[in-house]
C-alpha distance (Angstrom), angle and dihedral (degrees) to the residues before:
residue distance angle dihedral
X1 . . .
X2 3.84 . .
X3 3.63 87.5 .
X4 3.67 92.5 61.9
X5 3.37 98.2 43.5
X6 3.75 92.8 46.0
X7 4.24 84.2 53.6
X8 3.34 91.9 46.5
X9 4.53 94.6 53.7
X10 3.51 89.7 45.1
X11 3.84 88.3 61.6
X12 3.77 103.8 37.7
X13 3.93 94.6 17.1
X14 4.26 90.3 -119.1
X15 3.72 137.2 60.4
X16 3.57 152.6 -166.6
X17 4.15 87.6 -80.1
X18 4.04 87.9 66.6
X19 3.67 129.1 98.2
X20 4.18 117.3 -141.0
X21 3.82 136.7 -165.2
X22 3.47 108.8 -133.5
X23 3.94 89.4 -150.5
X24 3.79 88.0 51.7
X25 3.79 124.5 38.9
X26 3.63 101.9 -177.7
X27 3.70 89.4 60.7
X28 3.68 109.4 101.4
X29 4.00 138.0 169.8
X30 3.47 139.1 155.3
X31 3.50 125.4 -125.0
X32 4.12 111.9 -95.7
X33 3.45 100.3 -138.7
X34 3.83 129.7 28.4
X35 4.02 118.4 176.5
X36 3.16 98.7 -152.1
X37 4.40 102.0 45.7
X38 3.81 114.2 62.5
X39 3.98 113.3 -122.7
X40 3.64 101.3 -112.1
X41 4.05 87.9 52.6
X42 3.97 82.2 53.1
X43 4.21 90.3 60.1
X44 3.94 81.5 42.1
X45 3.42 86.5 51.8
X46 3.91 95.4 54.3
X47 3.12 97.9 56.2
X48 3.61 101.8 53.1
X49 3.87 83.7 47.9
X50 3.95 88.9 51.1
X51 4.21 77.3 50.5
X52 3.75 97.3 59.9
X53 4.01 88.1 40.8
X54 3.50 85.2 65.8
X55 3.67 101.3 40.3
X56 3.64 81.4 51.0
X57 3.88 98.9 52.5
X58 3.93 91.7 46.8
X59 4.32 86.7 43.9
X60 3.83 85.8 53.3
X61 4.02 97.4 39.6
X62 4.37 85.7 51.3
X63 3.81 85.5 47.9
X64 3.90 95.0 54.1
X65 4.01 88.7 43.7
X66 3.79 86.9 55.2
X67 4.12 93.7 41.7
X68 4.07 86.8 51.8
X69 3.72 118.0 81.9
X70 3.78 92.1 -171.1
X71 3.54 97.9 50.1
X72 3.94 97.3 107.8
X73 3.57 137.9 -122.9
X74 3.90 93.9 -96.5
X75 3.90 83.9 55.5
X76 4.02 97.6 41.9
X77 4.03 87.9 47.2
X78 3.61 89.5 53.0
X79 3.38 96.0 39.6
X80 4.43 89.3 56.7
X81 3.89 94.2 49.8
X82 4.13 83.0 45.0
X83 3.45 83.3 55.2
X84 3.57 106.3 45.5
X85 4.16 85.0 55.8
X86 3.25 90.9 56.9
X87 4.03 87.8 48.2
X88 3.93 89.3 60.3
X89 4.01 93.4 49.3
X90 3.69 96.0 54.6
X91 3.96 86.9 45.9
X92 3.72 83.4 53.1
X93 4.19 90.5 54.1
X94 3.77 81.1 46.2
X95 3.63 91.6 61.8
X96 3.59 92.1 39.9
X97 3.69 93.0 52.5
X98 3.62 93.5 57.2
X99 3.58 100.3 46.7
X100 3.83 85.8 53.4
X101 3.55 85.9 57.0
X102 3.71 95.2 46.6
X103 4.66 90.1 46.3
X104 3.26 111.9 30.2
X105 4.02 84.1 -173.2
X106 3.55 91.6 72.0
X107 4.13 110.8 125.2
X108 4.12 128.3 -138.0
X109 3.99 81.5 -110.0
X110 3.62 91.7 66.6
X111 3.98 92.2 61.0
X112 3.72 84.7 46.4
X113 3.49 97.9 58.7
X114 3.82 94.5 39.3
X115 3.53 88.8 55.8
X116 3.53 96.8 47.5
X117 3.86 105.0 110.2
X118 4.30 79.6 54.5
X119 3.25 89.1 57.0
X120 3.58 98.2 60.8
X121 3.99 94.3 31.7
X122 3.77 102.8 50.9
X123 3.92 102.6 50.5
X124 4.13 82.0 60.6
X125 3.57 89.0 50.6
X126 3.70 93.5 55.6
X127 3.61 90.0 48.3
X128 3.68 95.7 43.5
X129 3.87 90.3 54.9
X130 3.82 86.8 43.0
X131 3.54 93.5 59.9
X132 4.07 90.9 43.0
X133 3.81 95.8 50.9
X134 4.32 95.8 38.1
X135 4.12 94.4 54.0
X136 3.69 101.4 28.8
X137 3.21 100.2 -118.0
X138 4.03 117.0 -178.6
X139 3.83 150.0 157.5
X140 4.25 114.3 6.7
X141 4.27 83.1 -8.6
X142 3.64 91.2 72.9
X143 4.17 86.1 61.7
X144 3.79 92.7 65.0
X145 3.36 83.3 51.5
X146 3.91 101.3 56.7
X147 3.52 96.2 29.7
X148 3.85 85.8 70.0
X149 3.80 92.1 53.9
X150 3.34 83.8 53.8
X151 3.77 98.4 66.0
X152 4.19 91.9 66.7
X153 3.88 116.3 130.2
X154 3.49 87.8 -129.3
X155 3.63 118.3 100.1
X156 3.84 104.1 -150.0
X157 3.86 87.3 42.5
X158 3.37 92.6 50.4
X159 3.95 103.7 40.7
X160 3.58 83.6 52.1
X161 3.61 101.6 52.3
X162 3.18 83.6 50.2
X163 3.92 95.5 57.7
X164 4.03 91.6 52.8
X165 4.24 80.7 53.3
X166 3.02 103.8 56.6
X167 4.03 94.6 40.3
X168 4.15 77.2 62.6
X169 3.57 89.4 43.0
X170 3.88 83.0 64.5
X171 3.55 92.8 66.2
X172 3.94 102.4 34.9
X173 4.11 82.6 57.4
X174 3.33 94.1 49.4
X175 3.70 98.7 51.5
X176 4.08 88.8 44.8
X177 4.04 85.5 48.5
X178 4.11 89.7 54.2
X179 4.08 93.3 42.6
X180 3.87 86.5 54.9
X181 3.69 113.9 36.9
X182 4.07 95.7 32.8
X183 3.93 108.0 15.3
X184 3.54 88.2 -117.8
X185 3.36 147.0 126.8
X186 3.92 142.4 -142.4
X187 3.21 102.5 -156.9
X188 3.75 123.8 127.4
X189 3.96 94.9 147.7
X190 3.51 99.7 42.8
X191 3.86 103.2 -121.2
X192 4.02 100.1 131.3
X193 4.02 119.1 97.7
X194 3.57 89.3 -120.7
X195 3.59 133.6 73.5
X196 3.48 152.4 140.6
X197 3.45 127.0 -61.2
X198 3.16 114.1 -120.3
X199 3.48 112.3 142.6
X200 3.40 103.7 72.1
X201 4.03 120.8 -170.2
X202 3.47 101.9 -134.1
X203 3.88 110.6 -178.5
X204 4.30 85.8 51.0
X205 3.96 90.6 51.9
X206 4.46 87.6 47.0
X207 4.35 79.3 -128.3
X208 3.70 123.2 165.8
X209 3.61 130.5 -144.4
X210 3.96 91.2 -97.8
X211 3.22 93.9 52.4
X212 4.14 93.5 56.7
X213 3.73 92.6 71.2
X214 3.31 94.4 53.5
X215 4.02 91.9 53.8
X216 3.87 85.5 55.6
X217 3.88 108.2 116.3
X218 3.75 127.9 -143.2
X219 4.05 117.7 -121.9
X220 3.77 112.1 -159.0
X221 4.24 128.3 -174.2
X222 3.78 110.0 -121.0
X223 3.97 119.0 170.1
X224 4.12 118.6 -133.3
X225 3.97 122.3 -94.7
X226 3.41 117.1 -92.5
X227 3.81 93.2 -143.8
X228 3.93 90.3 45.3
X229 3.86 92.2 56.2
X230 3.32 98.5 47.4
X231 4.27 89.8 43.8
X232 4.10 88.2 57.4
X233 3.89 93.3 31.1
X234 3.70 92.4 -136.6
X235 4.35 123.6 158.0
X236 3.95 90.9 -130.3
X237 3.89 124.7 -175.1
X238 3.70 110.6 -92.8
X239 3.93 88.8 -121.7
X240 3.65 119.5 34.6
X241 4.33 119.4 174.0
X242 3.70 100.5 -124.7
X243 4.46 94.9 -147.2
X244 4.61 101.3 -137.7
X245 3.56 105.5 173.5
X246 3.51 92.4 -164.7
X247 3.98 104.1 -146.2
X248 3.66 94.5 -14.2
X249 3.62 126.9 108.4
X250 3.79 133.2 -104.8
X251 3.75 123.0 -135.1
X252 3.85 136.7 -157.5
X253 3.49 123.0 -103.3
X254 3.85 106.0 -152.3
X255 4.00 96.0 -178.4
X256 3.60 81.6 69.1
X257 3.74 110.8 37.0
X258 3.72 109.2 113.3
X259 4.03 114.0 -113.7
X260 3.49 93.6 -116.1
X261 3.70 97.1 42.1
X262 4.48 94.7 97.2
X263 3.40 101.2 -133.1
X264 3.91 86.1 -128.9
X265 3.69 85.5 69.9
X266 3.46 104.3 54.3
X267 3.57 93.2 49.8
X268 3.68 84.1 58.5
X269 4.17 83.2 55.9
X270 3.73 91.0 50.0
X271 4.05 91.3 50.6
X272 3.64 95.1 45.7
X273 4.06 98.7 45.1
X274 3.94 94.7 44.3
X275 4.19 92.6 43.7
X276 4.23 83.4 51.3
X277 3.72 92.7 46.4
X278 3.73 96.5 54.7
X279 3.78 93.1 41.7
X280 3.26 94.4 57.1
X281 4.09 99.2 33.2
X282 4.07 113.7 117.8
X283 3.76 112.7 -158.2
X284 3.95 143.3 148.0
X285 2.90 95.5 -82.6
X286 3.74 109.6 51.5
X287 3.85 133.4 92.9
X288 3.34 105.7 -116.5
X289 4.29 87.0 -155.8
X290 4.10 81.1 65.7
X291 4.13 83.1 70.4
X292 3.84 96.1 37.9
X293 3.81 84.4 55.3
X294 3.43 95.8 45.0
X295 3.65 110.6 81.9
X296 4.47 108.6 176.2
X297 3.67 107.3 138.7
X298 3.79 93.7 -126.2
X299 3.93 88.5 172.2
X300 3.74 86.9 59.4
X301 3.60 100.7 54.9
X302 3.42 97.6 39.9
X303 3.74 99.3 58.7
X304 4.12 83.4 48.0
X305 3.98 84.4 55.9
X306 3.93 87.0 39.2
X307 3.65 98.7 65.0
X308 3.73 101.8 30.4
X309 3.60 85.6 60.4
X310 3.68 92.3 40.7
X311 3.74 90.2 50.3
X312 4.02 87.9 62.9
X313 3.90 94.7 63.2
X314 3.82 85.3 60.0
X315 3.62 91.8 82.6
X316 3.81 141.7 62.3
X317 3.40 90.5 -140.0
X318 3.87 117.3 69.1
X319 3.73 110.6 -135.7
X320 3.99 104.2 -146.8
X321 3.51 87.0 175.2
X322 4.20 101.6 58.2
X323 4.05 81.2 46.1
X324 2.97 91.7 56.4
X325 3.76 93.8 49.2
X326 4.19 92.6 44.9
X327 3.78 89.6 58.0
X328 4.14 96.0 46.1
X329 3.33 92.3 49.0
X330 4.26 90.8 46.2
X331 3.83 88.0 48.1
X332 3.53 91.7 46.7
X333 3.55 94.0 50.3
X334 3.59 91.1 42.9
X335 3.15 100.8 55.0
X336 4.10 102.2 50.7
X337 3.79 77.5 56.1
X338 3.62 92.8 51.6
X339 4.01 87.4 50.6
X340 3.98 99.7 44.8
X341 3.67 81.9 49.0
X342 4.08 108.9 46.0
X343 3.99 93.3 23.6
X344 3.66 105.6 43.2
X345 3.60 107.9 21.5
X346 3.20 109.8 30.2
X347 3.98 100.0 31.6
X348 3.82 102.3 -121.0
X349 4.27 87.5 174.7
X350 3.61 86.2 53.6
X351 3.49 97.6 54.6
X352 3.89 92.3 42.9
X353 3.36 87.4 57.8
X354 4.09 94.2 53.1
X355 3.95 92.3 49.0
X356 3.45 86.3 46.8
X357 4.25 89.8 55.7
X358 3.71 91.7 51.0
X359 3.53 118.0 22.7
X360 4.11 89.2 45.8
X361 4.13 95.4 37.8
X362 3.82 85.6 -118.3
X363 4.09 86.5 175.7
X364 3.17 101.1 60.1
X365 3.73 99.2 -176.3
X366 3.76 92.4 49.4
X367 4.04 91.3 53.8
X368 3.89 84.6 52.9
X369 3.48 97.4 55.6
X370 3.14 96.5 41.1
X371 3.94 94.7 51.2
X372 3.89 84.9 46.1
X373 3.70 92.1 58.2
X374 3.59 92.9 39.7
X375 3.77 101.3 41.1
X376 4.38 100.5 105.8
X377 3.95 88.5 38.3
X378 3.21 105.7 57.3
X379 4.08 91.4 31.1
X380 3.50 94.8 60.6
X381 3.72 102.1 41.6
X382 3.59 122.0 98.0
X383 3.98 104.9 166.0
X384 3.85 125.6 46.4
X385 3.88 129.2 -130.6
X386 4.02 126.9 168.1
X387 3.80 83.3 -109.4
X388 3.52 96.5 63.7
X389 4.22 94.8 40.3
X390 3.95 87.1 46.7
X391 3.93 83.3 55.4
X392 3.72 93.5 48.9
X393 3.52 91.5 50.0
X394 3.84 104.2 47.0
X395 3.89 81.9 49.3
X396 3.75 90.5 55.9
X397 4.06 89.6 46.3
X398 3.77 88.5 49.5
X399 3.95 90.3 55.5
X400 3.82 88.2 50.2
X401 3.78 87.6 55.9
X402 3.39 98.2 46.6
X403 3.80 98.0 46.3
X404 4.53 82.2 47.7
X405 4.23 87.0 -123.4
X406 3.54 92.4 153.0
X407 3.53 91.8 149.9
X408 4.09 88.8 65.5
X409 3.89 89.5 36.1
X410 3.70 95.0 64.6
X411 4.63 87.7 52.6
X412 4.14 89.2 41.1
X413 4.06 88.9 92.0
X414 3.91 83.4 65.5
X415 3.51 96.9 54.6
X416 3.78 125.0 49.3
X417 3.45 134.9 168.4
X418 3.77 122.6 -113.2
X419 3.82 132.8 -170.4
X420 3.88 102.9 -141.9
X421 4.09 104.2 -173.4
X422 3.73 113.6 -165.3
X423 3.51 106.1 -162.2
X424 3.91 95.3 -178.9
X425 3.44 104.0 40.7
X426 3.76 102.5 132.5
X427 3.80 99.4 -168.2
X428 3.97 93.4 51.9
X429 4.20 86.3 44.0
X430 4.14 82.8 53.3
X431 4.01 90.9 46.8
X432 4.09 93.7 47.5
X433 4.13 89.1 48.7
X434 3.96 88.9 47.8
X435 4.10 90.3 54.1
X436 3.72 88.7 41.0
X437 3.72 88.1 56.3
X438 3.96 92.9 39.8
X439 3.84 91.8 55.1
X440 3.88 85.1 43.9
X441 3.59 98.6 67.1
X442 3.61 92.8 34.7
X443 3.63 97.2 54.9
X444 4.07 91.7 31.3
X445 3.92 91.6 -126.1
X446 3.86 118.1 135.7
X447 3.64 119.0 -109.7
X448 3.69 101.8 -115.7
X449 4.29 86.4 61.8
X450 3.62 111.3 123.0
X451 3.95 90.7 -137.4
X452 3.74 100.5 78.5
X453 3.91 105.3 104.2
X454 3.73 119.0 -134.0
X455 3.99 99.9 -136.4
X456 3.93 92.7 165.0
X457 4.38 84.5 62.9
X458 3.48 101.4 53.3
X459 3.81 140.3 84.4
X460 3.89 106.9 -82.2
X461 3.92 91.5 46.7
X462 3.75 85.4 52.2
X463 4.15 104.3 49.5
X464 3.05 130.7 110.6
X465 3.72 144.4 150.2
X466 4.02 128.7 -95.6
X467 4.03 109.3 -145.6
X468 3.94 105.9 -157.7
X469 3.92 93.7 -157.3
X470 3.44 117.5 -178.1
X471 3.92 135.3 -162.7
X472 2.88 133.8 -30.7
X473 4.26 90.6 10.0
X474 3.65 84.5 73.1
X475 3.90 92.3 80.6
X476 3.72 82.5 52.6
X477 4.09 106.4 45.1
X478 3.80 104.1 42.5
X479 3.54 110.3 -167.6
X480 3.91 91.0 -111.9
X481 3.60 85.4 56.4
X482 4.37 93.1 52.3
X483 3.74 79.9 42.3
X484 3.67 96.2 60.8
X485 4.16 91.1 39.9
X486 3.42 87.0 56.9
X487 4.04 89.0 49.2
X488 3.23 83.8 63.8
X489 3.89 102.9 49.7
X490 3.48 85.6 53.6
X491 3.84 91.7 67.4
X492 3.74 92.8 36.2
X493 3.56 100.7 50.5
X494 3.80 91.6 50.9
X495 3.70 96.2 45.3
X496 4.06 78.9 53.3
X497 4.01 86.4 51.1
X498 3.65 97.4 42.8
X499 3.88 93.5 45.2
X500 4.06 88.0 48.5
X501 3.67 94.6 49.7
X502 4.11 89.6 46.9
X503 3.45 91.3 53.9
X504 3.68 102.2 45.8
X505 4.53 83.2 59.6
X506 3.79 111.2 107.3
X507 4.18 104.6 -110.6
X508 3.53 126.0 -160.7
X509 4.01 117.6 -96.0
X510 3.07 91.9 -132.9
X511 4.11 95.6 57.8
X512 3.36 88.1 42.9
X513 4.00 94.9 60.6
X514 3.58 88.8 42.7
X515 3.64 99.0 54.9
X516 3.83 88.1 44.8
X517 3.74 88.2 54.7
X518 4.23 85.9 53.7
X519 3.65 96.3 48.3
X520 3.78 93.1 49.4
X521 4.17 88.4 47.4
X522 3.87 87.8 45.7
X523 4.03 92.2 57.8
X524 3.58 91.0 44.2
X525 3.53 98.8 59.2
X526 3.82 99.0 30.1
X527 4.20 76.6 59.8
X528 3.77 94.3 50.6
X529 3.59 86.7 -120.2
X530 4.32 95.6 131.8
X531 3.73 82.2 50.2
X532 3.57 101.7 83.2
X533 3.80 105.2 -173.2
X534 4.08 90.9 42.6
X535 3.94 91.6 50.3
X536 3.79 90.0 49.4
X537 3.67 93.1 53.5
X538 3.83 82.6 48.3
X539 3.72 89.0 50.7
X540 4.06 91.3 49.0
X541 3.99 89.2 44.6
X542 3.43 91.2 62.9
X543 3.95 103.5 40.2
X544 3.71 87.1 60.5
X545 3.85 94.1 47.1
X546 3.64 83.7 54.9
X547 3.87 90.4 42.3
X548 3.72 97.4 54.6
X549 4.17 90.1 42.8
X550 4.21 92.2 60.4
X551 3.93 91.4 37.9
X552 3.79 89.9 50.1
X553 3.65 93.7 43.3
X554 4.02 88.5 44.1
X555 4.32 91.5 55.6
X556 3.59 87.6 40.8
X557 3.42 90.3 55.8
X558 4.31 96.7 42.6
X559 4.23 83.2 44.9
X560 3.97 74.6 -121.1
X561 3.56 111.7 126.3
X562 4.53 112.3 177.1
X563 3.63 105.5 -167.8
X564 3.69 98.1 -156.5
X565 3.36 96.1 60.3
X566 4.10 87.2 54.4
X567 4.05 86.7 48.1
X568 3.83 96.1 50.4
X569 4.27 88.4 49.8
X570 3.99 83.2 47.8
X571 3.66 85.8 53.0
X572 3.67 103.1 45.8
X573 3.54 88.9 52.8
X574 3.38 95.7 55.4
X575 3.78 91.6 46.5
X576 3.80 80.3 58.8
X577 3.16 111.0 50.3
X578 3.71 94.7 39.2
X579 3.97 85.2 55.9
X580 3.98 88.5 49.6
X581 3.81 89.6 48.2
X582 3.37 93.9 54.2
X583 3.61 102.3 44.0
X584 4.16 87.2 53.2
X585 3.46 93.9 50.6
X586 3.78 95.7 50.5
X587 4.30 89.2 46.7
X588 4.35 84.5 46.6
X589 3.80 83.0 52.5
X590 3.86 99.7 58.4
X591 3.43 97.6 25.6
X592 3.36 118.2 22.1
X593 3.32 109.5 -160.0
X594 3.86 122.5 -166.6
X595 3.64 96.4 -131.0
X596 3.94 95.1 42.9
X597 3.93 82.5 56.6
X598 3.70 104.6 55.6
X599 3.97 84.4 39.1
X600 3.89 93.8 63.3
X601 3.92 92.5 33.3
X602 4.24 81.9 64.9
X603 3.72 92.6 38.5
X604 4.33 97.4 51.2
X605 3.87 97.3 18.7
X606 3.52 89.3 144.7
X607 3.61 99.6 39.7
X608 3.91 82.2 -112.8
X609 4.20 99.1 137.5
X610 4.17 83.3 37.4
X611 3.52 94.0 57.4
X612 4.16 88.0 44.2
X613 3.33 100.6 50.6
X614 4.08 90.1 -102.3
X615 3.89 90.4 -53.1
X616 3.59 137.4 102.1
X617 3.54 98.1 -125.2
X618 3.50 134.6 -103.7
X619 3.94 129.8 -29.3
């Protein structure tokens, strides 16, 4: 009789030896005294009744997982090892059943030592499901979680923390394995440590309200492989959002960045999934004789990747290390792709070069002429149409033709200039009202007048420059990154504006000839020349540079080469130099004048002619 009861409670965690409440049914307790069950098989009894209240919790907690369709694949993986544990403890009750059947003599200690190892496992279940379902945890948190179960002294605990793990593992691999072979992620529930980024700080980036919309990433629905399902041997969702951010950026979620996961690493991830997803990314406005050209096996390397990863959910044990080496090797291997294909095909110096001539006014007579032939257009407009940007940019060609830049003419159809109005930009409102006020008080007209000019509304604080970039220089020039160049032309080109307009003012003779007489005295003693001993060391300096070039020349020319008289130049100049050293230092010392400073910093930057006594050695 005990026996059955006692097989019963370790199945449904109660039995026929328990008293109830009808108007309660969690209250529960055995009887005190039984005649016919000895005492210490009562305590025995407990126990395996406490037993059965566990396997009952973690039955119950599997059963809610299953119930919930937002529980998460972390969660669901977990819950189908959980389950399978639970699967070999009621095949153990099986087996305990039938040998009850077989000896009838067979005590209530018996099933208490048979269960033994359930004993010890199932009360840190319960409190490892606890933990989960009081704090929330979810996705790649969940693995901080386990792993710490993990660490027990005890073997069974440990082997089968270990189990529930790995069945994690599973997932976390396959996320990392979709990042980095197809920029990619599965992740409809949000658990992985990488996301999109969509929460862009705009004020720290300098962005514009234009520019937001074109940050905006794309989510589209893609289903799971087949083959890869069946490879990992996972029970996926039939439908699972697959996140492609297009030409946007990830970001790093740290909440959810496993412990053990070095940060350094999953940066590395981040790289390598985002550099994929662009080089493989079809849009409108790609060549498609960029991919035609572009022959990388990707299929090749990302079975490699494929399996290596694969190979790591083999084990109980996750080998940090090995991932680690997988993903080192893949960025590695990436990224001399990445540089055959940006450097030397497609010409990334090049193209550095041309942003460089636009965006940062490289030509600086070309930006003048163009802002002088552009200077009432774009002052006096305060709404943009393609008429008037086609008119700014046939001006802009004209300049090229006049100046003969052909070399910049035949890149201008990459770079055009747009008027981007922002009509509720607060911060830009807040600047034009502070000038308004400035000239105001300067001018002593009240701040209601009409004749206060709103520079911050017109056309040349408003352009800036399109950048048509095409595959694969997307992966390269983000549009945060054109964003910020363009930033930057804004200052430039008004600085060219404001410098135009200052220079076109009528200025007194007289100021002119003075500042004339300034500059002249500036390059004369930024040359040493007012410093008469200095400038004739100068002057020495370079008659025996000049010396030793004919002589050298001369006994190259005879095939007769005398050493000595090589040495003595060597040792003139030293003489020289260690003379003009000297002689700076000593006017830096009393004077110390800016100019004189940065000159020797240059000059000794590695303490070289310090160290040498103001010489370059011997000959």
């Amino acid at each position: 009789m005990a026996l059955h009861e006692a097989l019963i409670a370790l199945q449904t965690g109660c039995s026929g030896l328990l008293t109830l409440k009808q108007d309660d049914p969690y209250f529960k307790k055995r009887l005190p005294t039984i005649p016919y069950v000895h005492q210490g098989e009562l305590e025995i009894l407990d126990r395996l009744t406490q037993l059965g209240q566990h396997y009952r919790t973690l039955d119950e907690y599997i059963q809610n997982i299953f119930k919930d369709k937002k529980s998460g694949l972390y969660i669901l993986s977990f819950a189908f090892e959980l389950r399978s544990i639970l699967q070999t403890y009621l095949n153990c009750l099986k087996q305990l059943e039938h040998e009850c059947l077989i000896d009838t003599s067979l005590t209530l200690s018996h099933l208490l030592i048979s269960l033994t190892d359930y004993n010890l496992l199932f009360p840190s279940l319960v409190s490892l499901i606890n933990k989960l379902q009081t704090n929330g945890y979810r996705g790649c948190q969940i693995l901080d979680i386990i792993r710490r179960y993990t660490l027990d002294g005890n073997i069974i605990l440990s082997s089968t923390m270990k189990k529930l793990l790995c069945s994690c593992h599973k997932i976390f691999i396959k996320q990392i394995t979709s990042i980095l072979t197809r920029g990619q992620i599965y992740d409809e529930y949000d658990e992985f440590f990488i996301g999109l980024n969509n929460n862009i700080n705009i004020e720290a980036m300098g962005m514009t309200t234009p520019s937001i919309s074109r940050m905006t990433s794309t989510i589209t629905s893609r289903s799971h492989s087949p083959d890869r399902d069946k490879q990992f041997n996972l029970q996926m969702p039939q439908q699972n959002p697959t996140i492609t951010p297009g030409y946007s950026q990830y970001q790093l979620i740290p909440d959810m960045l496993p412990s053990y996961i070095p940060l350094q690493l999953a940066d590395k991830i981040l790289f390598i999934g985002e550099s994929w997803l662009i080089l493989k990314t079809n849009d409108e406005d790609n060549d498609k004789n960029f991919l035609s050209i572009n022959s990388i096996d990707y299929d090749e390397q990302n079975h490699r990747v494929q399996q290596q990863l694969y190979a790591l959910t083999l084990s109980d044990d996750f080998n940090i290390f090995e991932l680690e080496r997988i993903i080192e090797y893949t960025r590695i291997d990436l990224s001399l792709t990445l540089r055959n294909l940006f450097v030397d095909r497609f010409h990334l110096c090049n193209e550095l070069e041309q942003i460089r001539g636009f965006y940062l006014i490289e030509h600086g007579e070309l930006f003048s002429l163009f802002v002088n032939r552009t200077n009432q257009l774009l002052l006096n407009i305060k709404k943009s149409t393609n008429a008037i940007e086609n008119d700014i940019n046939e001006i802009f060609k004209q300049c090229l033709n006049d100046l003969h830049l052909e070399t910049i003419l035949t890149n201008v159809d990459k770079f055009k200039f747009k008027l981007n109005f922002s009509h509720n930009d607060n911060s830009t409102q807040e600047t034009s009202t502070g000038c308004r006020r400035l000239l105001s008080r300067v001018q002593g007209i009240s701040d209601n007048s009409n004749n206060s000019f709103d520079f911050w509304s017109c056309g040349w604080a408003n352009l800036s420059i399109q950048y048509n970039v095409k595959y694969p220089m997307k992966a390269f020039f983000s549009e945060n990154s054109k964003q910020r160049y363009n930033d930057i032309f804004h200052l430039l080109i008004i600085l060219r504006y404001v410098q135009n307009e200052l220079n076109n003012l009528c200025t007194d003779f007289q100021k002119i000839k003075y500042l004339h007489e300034v500059f002249l005295s500036d390059i004369q003693q930024h040359s040493f020349m007012l410093l008469a001993t200095a400038y004739q060391s100068i002057r020495n300096i370079l008659s025996i540079c000049v010396s030793f070039c004919l002589t050298a020349k001369q006994q190259e020319n005879n095939n007769n080469f005398d050493e000595n008289i090589l040495r003595q130049f060597g040792r003139d100049f030293n003489d020289e130099i260690r003379l003009l050293f000297g002689i700076l230092g000593m006017v830096q010392k009393h004077n110390a004048l800016p100019h004189l400073g940065v000159f020797l910093t240059r000059l000794d930057f590695n303490r070289f002619l310090t160290n040498n006594n103001g010489s370059f050695g011997e000959f």
